[in-house]
C-alpha positions in Angstrom: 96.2 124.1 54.4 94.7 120.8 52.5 93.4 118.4 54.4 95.4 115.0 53.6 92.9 112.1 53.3 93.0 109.7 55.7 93.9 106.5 54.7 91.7 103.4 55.4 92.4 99.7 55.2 90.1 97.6 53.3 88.2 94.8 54.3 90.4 92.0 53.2 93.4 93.9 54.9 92.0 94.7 58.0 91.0 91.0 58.3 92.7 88.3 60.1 93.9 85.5 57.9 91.8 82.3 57.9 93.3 79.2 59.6 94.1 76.5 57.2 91.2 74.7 58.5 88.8 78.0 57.3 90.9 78.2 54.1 90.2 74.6 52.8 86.8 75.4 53.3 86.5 78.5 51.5 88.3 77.2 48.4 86.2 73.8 48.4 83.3 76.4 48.3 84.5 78.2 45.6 85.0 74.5 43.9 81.1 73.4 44.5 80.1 76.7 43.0 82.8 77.6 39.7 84.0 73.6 39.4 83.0 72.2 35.9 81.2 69.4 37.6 78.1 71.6 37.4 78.0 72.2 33.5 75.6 71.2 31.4 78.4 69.7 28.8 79.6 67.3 31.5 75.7 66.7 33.0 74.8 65.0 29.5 78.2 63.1 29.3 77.0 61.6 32.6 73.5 61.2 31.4 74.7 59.1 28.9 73.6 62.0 25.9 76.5 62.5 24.2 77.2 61.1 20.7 80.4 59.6 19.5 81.0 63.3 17.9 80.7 64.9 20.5 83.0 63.1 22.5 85.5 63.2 20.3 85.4 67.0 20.1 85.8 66.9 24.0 88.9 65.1 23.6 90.3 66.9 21.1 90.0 70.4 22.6 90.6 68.9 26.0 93.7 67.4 25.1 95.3 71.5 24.2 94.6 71.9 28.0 96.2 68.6 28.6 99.4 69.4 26.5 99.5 72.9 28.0 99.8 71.5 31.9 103.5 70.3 32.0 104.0 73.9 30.2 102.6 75.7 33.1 104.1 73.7 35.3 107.4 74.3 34.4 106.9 78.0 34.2 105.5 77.7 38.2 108.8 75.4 38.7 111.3 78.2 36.8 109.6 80.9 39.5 110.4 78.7 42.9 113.0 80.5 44.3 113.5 77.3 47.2 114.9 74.0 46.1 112.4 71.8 48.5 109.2 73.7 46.3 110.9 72.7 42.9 111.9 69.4 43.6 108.2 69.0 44.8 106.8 70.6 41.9 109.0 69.2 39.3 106.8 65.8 39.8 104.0 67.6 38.4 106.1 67.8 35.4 107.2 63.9 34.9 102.8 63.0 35.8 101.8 64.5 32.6 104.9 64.2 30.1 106.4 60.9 31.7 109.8 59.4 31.8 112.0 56.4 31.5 109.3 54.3 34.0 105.9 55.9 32.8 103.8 57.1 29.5 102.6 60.1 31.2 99.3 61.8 31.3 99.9 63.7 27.8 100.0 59.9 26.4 97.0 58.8 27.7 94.7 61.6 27.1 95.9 60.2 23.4 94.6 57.0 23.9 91.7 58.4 24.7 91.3 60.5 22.2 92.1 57.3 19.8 89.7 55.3 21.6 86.8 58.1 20.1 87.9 57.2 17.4 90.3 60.1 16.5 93.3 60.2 14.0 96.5 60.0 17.3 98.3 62.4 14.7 95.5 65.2 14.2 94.8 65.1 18.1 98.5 65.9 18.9 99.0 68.4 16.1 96.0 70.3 17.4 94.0 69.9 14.3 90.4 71.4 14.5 90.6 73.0 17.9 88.4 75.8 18.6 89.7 79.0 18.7 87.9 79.6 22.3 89.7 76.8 23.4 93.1 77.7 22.8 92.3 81.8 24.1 90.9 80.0 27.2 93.8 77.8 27.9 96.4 80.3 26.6 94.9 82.6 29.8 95.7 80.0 32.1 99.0 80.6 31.1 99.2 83.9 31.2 97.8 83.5 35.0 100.9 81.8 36.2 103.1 84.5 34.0 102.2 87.4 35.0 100.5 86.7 38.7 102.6 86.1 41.8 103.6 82.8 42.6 101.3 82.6 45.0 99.0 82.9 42.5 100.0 80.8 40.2 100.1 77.8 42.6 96.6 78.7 43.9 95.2 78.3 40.1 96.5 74.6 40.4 93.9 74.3 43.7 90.9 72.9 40.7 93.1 69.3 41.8 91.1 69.4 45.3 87.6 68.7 43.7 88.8 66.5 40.4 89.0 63.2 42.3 85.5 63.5 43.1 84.2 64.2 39.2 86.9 61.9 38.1 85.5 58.7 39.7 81.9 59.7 38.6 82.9 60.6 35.0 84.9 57.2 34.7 82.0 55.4 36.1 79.2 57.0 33.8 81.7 56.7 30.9 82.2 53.0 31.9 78.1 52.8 31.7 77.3 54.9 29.1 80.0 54.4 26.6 82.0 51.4 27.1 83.7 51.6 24.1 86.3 53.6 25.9 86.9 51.4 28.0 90.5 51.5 26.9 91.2 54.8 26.9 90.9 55.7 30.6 94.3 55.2 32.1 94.7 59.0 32.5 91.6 59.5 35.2 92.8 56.6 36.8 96.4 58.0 37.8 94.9 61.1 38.1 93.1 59.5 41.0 96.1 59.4 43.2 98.4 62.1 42.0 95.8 64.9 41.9 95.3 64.5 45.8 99.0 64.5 46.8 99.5 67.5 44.9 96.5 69.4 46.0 97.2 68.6 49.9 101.0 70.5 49.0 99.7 73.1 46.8 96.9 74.4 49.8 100.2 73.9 52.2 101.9 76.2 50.0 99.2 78.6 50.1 98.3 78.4 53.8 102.2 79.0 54.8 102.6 81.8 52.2 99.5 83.8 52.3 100.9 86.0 55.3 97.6 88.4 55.0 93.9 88.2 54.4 94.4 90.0 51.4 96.9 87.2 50.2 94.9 84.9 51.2 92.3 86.7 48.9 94.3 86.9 46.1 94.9 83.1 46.2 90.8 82.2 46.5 90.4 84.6 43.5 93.0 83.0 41.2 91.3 79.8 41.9 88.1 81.5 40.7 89.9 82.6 37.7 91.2 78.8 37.0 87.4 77.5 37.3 86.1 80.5 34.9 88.9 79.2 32.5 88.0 75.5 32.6 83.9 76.3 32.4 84.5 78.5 29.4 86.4 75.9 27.6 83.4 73.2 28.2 81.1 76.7 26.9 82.7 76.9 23.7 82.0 72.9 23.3 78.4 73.3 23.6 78.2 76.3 21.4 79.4 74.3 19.0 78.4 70.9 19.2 75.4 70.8 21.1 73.2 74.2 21.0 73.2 75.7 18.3 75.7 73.5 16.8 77.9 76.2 15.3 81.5 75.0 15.0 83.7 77.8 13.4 85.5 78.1 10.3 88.4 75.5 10.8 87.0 73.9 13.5 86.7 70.0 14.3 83.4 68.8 12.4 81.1 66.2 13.1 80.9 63.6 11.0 76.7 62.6 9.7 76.0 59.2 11.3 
């Protein structure tokens, strides 16, 4: 007779869940080790080392991931099988394409951009993005797809460490480039909406996240979310710091 194989639980299932205390901490780990803070495209920004170019080609291929964010959101809002989640979620939506009362964040990432010195029209038409950029971003969407919902509201969690890079960016951009001063309206309401919405989202993932395992799934799709972000800022240096080899298409510096 053949021996059956006995089945064994792995260490995530065999686990007990963390408390919601334990879980903050282990995702505000995973954000002082993956976060973007870290990378050496933002350290010169804040070092004051960027030229005017360079910024600009931040704001270009960051606005994509700007324009994608009420997209995403809306495919997390379609999943929401409760009412309470969607209404709560559906804010998300109204931060970043706006309404009757406000521009929205997709607005002021254009003034922004304009206040590089970009063409407003080229920035929303997506004109000279790199191609890294939009697989990157495009990945983030397939994330909240294909994934649980779980998942997909645990890829949001990047929201808990912004504030912090937020205020510094705004302050070293204030410093070190104080041309744009008037394009900075978007960190500024991203100051008070990104914690609201971070404090529900880990509420969300504490109350739903029944098992370690979940709760493992949840940590790793924020991991995913930070390995999207940080590849978008390495396809900016690739190309406009070292070497300096945008692609064929791409955004291109102008010679100062």
């Amino acid at each position: 007779m053949a021996v059956q194989p006995v089945e064994t639980e792995t260490a995530s299932q065999s686990a007990r869940p963390l408390s919601l205390e334990e879980l903050r901490a282990v995702l505000q780990a995973t954000g002082e080790e993956r976060y973007h803070h870290k990378h050496p495209f933002h350290l010169l920004m804040h070092e004051g080392k960027l030229s005017r170019g360079q910024l600009q080609a931040w704001a270009l291929n960051r606005y994509y991931y700007q324009s994608i964010i009420p997209i995403k959101d809306s495919i997390i809002l379609s999943r929401g099988p409760d009412p309470v989640f969607r209404r709560a979620w559906r804010k998300r939506v109204v931060d970043h394409d706006g309404d009757a009362t406000s521009e929205g964040g997709i607005k002021r990432w254009v003034k922004l951009a304009e206040a590089t010195g970009l063409n407003p029209s080229d920035v929303r038409a997506g004109k000279g993005i790199l191609p890294a950029t939009r697989f990157a971003v495009n990945e983030y969407l397939n994330i909240v797809r294909s994934r649980t919902l779980l998942e997909a509201v645990a890829s949001s969690l990047t929201e808990l460490f912004s504030p912090q890079l937020i205020t510094l960016r705004v302050d070293k951009l204030r410093q070190h480039y104080p041309w744009l001063a008037n394009g900075l309206d978007y960190f500024e309401a991203r100051l008070y909406q990104a914690p609201e919405d971070s404090q529900f989202a880990v509420n969300y993932v504490y109350d739903n996240a029944k098992t370690r395992a979940e709760q493992e799934l949840a940590i790793q799709a924020l991991r995913d979310k930070c390995d999207i972000l940080w590849a978008q800022l390495d396809a900016l240096y690739f190309a406009y710091v070292q070497p300096g080899w945008p692609p064929p298409g791409a955004f291109r510096i102008e010679a100062s």
